[in-house]
N, CA, C and O of each residue as an XYZ file, in Angstrom:
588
protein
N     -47.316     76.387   -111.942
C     -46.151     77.017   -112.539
C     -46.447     78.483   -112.810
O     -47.595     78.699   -113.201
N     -45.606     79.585   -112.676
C     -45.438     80.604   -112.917
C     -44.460     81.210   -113.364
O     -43.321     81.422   -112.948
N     -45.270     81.586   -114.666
C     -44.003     82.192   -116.227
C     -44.948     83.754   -116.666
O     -45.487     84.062   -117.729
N     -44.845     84.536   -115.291
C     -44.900     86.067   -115.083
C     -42.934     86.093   -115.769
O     -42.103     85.185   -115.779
N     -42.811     87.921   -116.367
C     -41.797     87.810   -116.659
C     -40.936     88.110   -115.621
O     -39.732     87.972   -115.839
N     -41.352     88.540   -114.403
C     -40.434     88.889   -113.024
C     -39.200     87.696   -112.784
O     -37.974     87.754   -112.694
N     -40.757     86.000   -112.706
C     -39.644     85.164   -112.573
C     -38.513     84.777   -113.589
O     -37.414     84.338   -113.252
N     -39.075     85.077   -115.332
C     -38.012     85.066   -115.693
C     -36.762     85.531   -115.893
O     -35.711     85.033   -116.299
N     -37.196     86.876   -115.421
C     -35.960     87.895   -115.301
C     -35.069     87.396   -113.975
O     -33.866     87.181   -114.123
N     -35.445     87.293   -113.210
C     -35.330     86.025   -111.643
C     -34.201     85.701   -112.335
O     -33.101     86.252   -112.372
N     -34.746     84.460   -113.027
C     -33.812     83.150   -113.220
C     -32.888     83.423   -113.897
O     -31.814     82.927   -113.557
N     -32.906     84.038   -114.744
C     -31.841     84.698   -115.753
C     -31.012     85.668   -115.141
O     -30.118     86.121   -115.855
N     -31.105     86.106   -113.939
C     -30.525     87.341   -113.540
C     -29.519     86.056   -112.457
O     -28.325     86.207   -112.195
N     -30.229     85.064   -112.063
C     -29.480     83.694   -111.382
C     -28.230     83.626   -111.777
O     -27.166     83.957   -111.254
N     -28.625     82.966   -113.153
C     -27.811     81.991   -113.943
C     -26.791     82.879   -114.871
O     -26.242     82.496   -115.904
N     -26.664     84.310   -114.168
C     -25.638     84.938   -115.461
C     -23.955     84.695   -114.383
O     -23.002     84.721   -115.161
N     -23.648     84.558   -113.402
C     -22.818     83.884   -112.250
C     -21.980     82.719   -113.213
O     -20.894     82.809   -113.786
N     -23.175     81.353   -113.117
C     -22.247     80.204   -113.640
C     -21.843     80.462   -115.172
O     -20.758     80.019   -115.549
N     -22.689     81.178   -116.100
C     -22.329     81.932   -117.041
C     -21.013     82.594   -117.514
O     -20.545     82.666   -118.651
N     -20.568     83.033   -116.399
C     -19.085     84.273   -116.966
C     -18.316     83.180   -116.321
O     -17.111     83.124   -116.566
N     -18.822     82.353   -115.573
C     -17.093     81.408   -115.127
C     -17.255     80.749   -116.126
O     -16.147     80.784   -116.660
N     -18.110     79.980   -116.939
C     -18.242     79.196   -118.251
C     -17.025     79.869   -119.308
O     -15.943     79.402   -119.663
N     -17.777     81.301   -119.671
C     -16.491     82.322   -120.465
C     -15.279     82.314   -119.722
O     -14.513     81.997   -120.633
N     -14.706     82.412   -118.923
C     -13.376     82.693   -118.503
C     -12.906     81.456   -118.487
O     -11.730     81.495   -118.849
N     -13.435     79.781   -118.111
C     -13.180     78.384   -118.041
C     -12.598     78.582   -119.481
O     -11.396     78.398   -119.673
N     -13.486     78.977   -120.553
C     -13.368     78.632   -121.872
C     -11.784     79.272   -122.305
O     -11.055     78.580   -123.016
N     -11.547     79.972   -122.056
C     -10.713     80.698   -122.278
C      -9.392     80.500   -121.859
O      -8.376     81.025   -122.313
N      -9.516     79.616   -120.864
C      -8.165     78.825   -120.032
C      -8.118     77.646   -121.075
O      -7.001     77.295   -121.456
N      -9.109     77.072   -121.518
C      -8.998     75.531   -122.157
C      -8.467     76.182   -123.230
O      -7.456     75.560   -123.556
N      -8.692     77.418   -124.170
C      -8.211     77.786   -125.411
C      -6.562     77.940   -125.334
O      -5.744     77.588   -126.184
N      -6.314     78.608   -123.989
C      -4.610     78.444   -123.793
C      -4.218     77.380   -123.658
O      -3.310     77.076   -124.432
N      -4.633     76.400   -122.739
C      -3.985     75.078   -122.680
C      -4.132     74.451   -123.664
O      -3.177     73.709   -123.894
N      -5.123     74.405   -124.549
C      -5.095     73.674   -126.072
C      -3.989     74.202   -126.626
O      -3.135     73.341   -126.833
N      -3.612     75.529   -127.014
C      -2.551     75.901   -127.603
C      -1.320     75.865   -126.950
O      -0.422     76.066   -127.767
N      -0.838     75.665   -125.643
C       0.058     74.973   -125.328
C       0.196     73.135   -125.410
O       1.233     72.513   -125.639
N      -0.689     72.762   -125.240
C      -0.749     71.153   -125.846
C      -0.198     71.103   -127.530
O       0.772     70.426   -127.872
N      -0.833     71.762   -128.272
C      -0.476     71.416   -129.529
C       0.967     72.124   -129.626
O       1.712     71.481   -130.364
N       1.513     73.184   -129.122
C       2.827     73.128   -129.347
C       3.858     72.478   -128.564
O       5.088     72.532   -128.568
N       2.767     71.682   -127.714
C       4.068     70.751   -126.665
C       4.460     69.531   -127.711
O       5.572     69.195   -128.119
N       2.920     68.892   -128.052
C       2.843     67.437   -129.325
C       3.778     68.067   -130.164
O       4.937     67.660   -130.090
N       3.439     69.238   -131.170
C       4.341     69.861   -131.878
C       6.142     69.847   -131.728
O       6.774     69.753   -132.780
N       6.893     69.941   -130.440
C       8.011     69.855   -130.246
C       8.373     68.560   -129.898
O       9.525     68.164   -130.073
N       7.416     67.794   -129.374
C       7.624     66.117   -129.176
C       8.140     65.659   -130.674
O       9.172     65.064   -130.985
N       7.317     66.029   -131.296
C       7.277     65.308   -132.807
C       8.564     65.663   -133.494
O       9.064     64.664   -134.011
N       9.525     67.170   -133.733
C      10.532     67.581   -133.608
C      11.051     66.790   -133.074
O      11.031     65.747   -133.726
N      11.819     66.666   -131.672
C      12.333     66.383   -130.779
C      12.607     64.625   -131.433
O      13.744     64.317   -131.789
N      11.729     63.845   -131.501
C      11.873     62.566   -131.394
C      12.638     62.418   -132.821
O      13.444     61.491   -132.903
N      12.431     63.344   -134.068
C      13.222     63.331   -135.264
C      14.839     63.533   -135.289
O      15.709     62.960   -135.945
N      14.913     64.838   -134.069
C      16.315     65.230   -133.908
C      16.691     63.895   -133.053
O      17.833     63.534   -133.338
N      16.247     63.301   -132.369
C      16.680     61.907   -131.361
C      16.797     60.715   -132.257
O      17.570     59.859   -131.825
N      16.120     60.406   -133.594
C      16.888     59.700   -134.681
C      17.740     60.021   -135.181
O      18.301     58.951   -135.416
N      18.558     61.042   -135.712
C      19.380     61.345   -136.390
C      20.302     61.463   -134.826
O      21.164     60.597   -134.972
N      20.429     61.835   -134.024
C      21.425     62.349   -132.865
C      20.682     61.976   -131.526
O      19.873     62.608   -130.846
N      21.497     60.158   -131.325
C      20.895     59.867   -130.271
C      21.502     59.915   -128.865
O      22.005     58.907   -128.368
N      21.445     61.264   -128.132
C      21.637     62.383   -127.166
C      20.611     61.546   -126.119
O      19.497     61.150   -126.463
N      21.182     61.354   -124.802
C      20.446     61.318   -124.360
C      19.873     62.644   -123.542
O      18.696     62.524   -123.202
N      20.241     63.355   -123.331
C      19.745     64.947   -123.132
C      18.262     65.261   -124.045
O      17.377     66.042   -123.695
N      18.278     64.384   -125.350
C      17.431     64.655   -126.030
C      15.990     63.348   -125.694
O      14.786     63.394   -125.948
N      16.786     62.383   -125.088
C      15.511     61.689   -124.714
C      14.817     62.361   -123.775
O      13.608     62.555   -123.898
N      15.578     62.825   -122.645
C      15.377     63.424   -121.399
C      13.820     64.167   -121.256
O      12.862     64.044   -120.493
N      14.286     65.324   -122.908
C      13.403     66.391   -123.016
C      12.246     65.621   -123.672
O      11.108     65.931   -123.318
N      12.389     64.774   -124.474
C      11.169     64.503   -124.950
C      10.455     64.216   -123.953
O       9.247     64.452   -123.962
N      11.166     63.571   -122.759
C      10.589     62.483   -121.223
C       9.105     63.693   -120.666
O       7.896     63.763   -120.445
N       9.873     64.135   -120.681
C       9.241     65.538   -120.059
C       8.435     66.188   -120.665
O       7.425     66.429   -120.004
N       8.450     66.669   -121.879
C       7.507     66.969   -123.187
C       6.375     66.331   -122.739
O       5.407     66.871   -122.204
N       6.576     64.811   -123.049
C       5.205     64.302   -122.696
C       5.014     64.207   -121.479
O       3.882     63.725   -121.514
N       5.311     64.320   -120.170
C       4.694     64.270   -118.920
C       3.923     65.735   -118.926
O       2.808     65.797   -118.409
N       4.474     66.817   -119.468
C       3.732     68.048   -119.986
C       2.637     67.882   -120.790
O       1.628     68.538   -120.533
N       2.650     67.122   -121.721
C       1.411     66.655   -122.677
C       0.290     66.229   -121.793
O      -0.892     66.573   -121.838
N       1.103     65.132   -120.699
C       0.142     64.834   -120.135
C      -0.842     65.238   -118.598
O      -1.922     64.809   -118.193
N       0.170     66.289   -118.020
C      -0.605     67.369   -117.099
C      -1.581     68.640   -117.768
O      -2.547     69.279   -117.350
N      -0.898     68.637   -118.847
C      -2.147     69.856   -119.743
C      -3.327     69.571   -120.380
O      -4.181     70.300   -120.884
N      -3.178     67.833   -120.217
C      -4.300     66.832   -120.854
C      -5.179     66.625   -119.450
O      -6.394     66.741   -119.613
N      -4.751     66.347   -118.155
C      -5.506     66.561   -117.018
C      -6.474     68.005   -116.664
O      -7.641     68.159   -116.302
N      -5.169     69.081   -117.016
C      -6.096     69.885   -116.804
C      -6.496     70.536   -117.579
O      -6.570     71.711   -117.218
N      -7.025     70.215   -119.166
C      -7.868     70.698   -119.978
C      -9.190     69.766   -119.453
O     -10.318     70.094   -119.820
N      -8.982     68.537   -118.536
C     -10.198     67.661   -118.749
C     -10.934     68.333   -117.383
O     -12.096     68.723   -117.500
N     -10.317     68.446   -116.230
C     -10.969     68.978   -115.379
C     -11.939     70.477   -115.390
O     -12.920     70.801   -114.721
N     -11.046     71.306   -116.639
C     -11.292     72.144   -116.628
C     -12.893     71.562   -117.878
O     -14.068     71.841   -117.636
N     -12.678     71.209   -118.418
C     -14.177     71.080   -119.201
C     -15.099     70.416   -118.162
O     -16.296     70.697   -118.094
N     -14.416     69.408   -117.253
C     -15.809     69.275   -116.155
C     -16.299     70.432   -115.426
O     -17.456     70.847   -115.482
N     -15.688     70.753   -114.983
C     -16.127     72.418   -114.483
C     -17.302     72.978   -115.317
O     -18.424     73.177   -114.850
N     -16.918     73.225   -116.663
C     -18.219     74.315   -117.586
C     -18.840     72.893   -117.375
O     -19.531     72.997   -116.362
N     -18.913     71.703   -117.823
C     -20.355     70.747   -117.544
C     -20.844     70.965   -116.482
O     -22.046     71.208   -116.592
N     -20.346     71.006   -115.116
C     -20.919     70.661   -114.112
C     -21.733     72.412   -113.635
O     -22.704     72.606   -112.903
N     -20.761     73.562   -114.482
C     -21.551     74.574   -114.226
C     -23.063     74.708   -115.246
O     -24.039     75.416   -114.998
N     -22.836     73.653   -116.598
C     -24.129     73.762   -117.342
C     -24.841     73.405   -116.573
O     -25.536     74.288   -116.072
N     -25.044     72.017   -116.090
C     -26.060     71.486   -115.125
C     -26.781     72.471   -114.045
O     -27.981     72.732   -113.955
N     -25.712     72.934   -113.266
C     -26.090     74.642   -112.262
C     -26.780     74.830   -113.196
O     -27.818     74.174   -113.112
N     -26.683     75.612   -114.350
C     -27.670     76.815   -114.996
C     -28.904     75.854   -115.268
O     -29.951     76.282   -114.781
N     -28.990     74.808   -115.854
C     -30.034     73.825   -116.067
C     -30.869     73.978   -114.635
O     -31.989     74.488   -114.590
N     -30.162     73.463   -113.472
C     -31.218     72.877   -111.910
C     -31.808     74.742   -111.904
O     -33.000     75.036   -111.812
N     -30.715     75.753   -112.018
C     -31.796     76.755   -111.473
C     -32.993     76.960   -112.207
O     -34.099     77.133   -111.694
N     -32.696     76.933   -113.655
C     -34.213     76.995   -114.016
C     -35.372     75.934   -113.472
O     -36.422     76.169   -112.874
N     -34.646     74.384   -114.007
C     -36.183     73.605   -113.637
C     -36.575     73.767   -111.483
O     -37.554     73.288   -110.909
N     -35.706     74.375   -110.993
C     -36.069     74.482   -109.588
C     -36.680     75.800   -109.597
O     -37.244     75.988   -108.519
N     -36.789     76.760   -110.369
C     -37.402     78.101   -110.581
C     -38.703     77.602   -111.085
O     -39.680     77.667   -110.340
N     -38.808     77.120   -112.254
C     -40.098     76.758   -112.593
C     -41.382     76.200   -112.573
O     -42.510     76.598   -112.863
N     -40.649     74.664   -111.942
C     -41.128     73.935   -111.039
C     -41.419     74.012   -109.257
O     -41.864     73.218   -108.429
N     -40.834     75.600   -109.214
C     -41.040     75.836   -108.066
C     -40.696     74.952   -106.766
O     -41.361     74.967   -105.730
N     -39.705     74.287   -106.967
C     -39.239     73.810   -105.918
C     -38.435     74.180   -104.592
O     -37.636     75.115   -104.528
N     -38.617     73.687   -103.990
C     -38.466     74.422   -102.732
C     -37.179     74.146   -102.161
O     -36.692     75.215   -101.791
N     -36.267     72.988   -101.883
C     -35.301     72.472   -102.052
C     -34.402     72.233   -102.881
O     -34.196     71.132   -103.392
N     -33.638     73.496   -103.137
C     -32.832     73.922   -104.009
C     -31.389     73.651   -103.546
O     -30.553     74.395   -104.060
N     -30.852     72.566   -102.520
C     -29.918     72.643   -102.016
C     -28.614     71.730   -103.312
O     -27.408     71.565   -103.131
N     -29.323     71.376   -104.335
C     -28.285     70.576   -105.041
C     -27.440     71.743   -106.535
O     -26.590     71.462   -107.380
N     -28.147     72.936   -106.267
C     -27.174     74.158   -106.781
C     -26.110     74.467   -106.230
O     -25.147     74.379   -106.992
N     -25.831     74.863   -105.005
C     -24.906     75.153   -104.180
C     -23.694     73.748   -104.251
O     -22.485     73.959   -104.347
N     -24.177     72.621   -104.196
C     -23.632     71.281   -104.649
C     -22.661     71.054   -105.888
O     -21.460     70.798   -105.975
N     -23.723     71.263   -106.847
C     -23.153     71.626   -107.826
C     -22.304     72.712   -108.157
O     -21.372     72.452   -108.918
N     -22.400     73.604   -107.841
C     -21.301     74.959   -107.914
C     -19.949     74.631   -107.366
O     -18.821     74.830   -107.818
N     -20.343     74.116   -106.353
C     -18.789     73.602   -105.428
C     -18.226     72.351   -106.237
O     -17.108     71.838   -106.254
N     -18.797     72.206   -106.556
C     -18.211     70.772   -107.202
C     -17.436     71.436   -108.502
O     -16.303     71.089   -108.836
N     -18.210     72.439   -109.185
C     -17.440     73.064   -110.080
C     -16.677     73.790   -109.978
O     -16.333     74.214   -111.082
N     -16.027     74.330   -108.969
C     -15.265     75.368   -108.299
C     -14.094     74.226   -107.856
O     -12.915     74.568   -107.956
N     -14.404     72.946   -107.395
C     -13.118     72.384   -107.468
C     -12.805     71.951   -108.229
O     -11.645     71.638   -107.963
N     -13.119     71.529   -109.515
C     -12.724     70.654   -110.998
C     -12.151     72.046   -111.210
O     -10.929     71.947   -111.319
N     -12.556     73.279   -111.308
C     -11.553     74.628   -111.572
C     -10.510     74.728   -111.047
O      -9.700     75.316   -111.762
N      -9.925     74.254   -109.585
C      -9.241     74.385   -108.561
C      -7.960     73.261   -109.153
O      -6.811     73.617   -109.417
N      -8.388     72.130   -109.249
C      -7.952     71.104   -109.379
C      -7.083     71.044   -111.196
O      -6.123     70.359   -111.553
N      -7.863     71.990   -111.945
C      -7.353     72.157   -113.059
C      -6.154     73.302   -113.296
O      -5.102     73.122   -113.910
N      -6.683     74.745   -112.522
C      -5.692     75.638   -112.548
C      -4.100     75.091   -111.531
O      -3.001     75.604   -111.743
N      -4.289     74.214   -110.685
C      -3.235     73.017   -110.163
C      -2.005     72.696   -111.671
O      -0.895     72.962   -112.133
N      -2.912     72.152   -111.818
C      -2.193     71.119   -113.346
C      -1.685     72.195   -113.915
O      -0.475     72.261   -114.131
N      -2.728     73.424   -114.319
C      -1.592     74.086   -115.231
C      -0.400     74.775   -114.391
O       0.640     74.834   -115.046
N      -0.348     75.102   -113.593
C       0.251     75.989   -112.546
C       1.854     74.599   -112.789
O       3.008     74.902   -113.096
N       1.477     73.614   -112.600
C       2.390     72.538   -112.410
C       3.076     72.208   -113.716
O       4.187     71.679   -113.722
N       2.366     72.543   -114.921
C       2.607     72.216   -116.265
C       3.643     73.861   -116.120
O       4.783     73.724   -116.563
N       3.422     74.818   -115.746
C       4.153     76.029   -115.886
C       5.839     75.722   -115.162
O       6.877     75.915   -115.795
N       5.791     75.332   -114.052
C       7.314     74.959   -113.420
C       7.437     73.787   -114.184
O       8.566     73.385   -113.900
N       7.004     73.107   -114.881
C       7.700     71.788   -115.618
C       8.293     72.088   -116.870
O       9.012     71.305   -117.491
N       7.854     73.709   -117.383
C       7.853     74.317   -118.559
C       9.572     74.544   -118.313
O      10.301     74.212   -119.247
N      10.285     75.182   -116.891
C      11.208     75.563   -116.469
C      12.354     74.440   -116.510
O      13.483     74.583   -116.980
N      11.878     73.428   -115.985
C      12.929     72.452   -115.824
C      13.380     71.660   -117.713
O      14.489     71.281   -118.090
N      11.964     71.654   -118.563
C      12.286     70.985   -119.576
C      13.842     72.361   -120.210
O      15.025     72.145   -120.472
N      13.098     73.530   -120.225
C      14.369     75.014   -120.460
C      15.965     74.493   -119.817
O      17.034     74.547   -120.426
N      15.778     74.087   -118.685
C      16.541     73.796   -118.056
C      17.576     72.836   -118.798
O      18.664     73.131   -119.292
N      17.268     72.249   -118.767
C      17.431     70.575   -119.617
C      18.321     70.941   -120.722
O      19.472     70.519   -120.828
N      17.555     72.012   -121.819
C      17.884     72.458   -122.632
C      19.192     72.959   -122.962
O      19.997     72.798   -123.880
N      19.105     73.841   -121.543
C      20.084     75.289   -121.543
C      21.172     74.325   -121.072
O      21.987     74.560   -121.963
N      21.676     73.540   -120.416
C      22.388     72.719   -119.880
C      23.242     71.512   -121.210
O      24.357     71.020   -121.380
N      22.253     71.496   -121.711
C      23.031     70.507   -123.251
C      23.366     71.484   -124.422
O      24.228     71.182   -125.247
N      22.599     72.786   -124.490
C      22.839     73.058   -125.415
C      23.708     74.078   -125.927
O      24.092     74.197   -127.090
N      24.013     74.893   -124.814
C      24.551     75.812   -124.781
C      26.103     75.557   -124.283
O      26.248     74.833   -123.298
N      27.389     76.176   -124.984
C      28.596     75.672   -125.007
C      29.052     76.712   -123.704
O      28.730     77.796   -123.218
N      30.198     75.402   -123.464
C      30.626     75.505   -121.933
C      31.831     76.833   -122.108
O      32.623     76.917   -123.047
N      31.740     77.651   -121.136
C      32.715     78.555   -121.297
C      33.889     78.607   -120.073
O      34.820     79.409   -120.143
């Protein structure tokens, strides 16, 4: 093993890559959390105004509310596999730096794998965004008086 500081500067100079997609991942899950809690948030509304005034326009939206709850719940999850699967990356480069291994082909593996749980998540929200349109839709259509 060799722990000269070259290689550690090496490895660290590696692993700053899966690093900033970790920060920017994080930062997508902080929006979609705060769109989740104000989607639950208007569900919970919504299903109160649907006891007192049972609309079906108003079931409609709740319908949808939660199919929104539940694409922003997909892709908050994909999106946290992503930063796991990029921790692991930062993990293999070190013990393959240290341990000096020579067959390093399960980084590149791993990266891709995390690049599609990213792919697969910015999907969902992208899809949670036009579903955002149609629930408006819904809205603007019941709620607004006919002229």
């Amino acid at each position: 093993m060799s722990n000269s500081i070259n290689d550690v500067i090496q490895i660290l100079q590696i692993a700053i890559a899966p690093t900033v997609l970790i920060s920017g991942v994080g930062l997508l899950i902080l929006s979609l959390n705060t769109r989740g809690s104000l989607i639950l948030d208007r569900i919970r509304s919504m299903i109160n105004e649907y006891s007192v005034n049972k609309k079906t326009y108003i079931k409609a939206e709740i319908d949808l509310l939660y199919k929104r709850a539940k694409i922003i719940r997909l892709s908050i999850f994909n999106l946290v596999m992503s930063i796991i699967i990029n921790v692991l990356v930062i993990i293999s480069i070190f013990f393959i730096k240290l341990l000096s291994i020579e067959n390093g082909m399960i980084i590149p593996i791993l990266f891709v794998v995390s690049i599609v749980f990213l792919f697969i998540g910015l999907i969902a929200f992208m899809h949670d965004i036009n579903m955002n349109l149609k629930a408006m839709r819904i809205e603007m259509q019941n709620r607004m008086p006919v002229e």
